[in-house]
C-alpha positions in Angstrom: 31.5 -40.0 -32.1 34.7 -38.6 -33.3 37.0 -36.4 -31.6 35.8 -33.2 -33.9 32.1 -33.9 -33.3 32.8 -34.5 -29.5 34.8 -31.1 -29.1 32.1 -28.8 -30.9 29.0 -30.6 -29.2 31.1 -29.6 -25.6 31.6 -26.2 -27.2 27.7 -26.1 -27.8 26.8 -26.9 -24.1 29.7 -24.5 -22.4 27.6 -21.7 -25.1 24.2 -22.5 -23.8 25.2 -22.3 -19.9 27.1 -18.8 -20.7 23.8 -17.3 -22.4 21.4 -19.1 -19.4 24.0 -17.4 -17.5 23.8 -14.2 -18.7 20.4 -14.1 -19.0 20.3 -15.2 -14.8 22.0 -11.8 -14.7 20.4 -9.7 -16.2 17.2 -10.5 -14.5 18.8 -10.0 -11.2 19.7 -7.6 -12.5 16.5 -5.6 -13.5 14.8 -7.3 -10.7 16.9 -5.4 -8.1 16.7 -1.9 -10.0 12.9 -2.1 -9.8 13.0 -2.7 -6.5 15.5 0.1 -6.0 13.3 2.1 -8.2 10.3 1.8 -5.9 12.6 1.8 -3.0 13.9 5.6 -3.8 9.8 6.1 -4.7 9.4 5.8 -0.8 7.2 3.2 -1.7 9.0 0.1 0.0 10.6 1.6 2.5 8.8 0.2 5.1 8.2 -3.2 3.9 8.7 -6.3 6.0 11.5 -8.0 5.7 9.4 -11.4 4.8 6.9 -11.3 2.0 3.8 -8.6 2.4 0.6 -9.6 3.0 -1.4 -7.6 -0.1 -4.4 -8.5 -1.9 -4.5 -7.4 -5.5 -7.3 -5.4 -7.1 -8.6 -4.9 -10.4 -8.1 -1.3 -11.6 -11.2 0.6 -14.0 -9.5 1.7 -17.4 -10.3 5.1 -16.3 -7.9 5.9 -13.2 -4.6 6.6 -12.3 -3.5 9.1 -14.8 -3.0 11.5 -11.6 0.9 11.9 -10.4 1.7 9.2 -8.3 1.7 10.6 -4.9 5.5 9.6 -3.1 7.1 10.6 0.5 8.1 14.1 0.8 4.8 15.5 -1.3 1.8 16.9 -0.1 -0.8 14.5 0.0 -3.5 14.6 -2.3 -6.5 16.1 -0.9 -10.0 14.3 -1.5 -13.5 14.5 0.0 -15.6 11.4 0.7 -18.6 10.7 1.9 -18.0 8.7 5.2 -20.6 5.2 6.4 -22.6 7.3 8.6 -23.9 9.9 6.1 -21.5 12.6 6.2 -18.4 14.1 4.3 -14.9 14.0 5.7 -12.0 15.8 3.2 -8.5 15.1 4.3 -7.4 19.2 4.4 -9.5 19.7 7.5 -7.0 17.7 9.3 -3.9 19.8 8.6 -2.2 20.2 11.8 -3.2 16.4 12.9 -0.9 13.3 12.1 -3.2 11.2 9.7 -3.1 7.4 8.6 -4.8 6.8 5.8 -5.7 3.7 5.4 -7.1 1.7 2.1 -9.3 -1.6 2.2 -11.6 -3.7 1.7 -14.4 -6.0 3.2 -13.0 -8.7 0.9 -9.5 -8.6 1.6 -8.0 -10.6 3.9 -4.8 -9.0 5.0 -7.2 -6.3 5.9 -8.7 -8.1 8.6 -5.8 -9.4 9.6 -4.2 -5.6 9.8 -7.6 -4.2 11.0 -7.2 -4.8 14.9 -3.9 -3.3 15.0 -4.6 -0.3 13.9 -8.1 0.1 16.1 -5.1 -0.2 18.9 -3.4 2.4 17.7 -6.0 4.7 17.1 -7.6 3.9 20.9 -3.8 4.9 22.4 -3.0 7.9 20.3 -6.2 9.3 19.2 -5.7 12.0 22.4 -2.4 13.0 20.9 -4.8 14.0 18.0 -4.1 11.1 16.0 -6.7 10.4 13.5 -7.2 7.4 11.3 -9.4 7.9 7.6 -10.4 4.4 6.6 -11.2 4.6 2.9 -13.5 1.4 1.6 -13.0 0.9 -2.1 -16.4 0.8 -1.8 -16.8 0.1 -5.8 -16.0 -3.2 -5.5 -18.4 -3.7 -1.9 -21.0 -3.5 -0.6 -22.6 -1.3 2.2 -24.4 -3.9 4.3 -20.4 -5.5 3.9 -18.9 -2.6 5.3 -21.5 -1.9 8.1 -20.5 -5.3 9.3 -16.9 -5.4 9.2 -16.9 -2.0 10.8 -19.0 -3.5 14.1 -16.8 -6.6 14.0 -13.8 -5.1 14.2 -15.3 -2.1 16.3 -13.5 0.8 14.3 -14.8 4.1 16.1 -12.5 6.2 13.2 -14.0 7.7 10.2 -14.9 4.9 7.7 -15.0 6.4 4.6 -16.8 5.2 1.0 -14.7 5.5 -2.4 -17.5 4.5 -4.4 -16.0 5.3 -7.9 -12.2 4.5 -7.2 -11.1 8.2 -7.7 -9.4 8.6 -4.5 -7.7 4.9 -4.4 -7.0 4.2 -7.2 -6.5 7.7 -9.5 -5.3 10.0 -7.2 -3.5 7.5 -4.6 -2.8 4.8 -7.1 -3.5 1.9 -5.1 -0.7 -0.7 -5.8 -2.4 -3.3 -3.7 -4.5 -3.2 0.1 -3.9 -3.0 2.4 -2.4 0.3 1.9 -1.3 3.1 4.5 -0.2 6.5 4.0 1.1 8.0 6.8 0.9 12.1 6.6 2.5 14.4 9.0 1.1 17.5 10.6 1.7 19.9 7.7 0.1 17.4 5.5 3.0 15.9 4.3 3.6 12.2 3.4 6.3 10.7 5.4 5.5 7.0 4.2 3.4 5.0 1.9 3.4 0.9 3.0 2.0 -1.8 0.8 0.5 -4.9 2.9 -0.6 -5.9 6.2 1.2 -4.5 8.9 2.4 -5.6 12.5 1.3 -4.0 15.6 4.9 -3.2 16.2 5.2 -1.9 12.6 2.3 0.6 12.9 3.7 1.9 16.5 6.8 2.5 14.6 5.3 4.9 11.9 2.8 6.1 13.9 5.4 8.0 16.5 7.3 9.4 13.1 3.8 11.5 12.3 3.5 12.3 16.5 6.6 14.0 16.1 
């Protein structure tokens, strides 16, 4: 190879590692600006600092055209019918701190979250804490849900989304677990994507007591 063809094939390489360089950039660069995007969304705010636990979930083609509901706004209101045969709507909790709390028989960060939070409903419930546990019931089953609910002994209101409207159209479910943590003037202090620690949930829990 000749001096000429040696200088432009070196030339050629130094161009290709400035573009793959570039490119490197620029999708740290977007990468980080989605995540500050979401962060100033209130939406992962409270995520660990290692990867979240979160099972995905496969959305109808007919939700989530409602506002998506950040800290700061009022929280959606709903009514749902709850495992026991009655009706539970989140306004006739105003003056309570709520968790809500989206899941699933089928997900497994659920029951890995699950005892935790039956914890920290037993110690604050008196402080008129309430947990709403909200089944996507559309993609379970009843005889599921009756089960988990005894093997994880949750004495909170279990409540049935059997057409997704609540999850996925008016809360936008991003993945489950999911918690929404709403203060006493119904509020939403903090939305958190993914299984949560004991110590986590203690943490967001007092913010709400306030």
């Amino acid at each position: 190879m000749n001096d000429s063809a040696h200088s432009t094939g070196v030339r050629l390489r130094r161009g290709w590692l400035l573009i793959g360089g570039l490119l490197g950039s620029l999708a740290l660069g977007l990468g980080l600006g989605w995540l500050i995007f979401w962060s100033d969304l209130g939406l992962a705010r409270t995520a660990p600092t290692s990867t979240p636990l979160v099972a995905t979930l496969q959305a109808p083609a007919n939700v989530g055209s409602a506002p998506l509901p950040v800290a700061g706004v009022l929280a959606p209101d709903f009514t749902l019918k709850t495992l026991d045969g009655g009706e539970v709507s989140l306004s006739q909790f105003r003056g309570r701190p709520v968790l809500i709390n989206f899941w699933a028989t089928w997900c497994g960060p659920c029951r890995l979250e699950m005892p935790e939070l039956v914890r920290a409903y037993e110690a604050h419930k008196a402080d008129g804490f309430v947990i709403l546990g909200i089944d996507l019931t559309f993609q379970d089953s009843i005889p599921d849900v009756q089960a988990f609910v005894q093997e994880f002994n949750m004495t909170f209101p279990v409540l049935l989304d059997e057409t997704g409207e609540v999850g996925l159209d008016r809360y936008q479910l991003l993945g489950l677990p999911m918690s929404v943590f709403v203060d006493r003037d119904g509020i939403i202090t903090r939305i958190h994507i993914g299984a949560m620690t004991g110590e986590q949930i203690e943490e967001l829990v007092g913010e709400i007591l306030e």
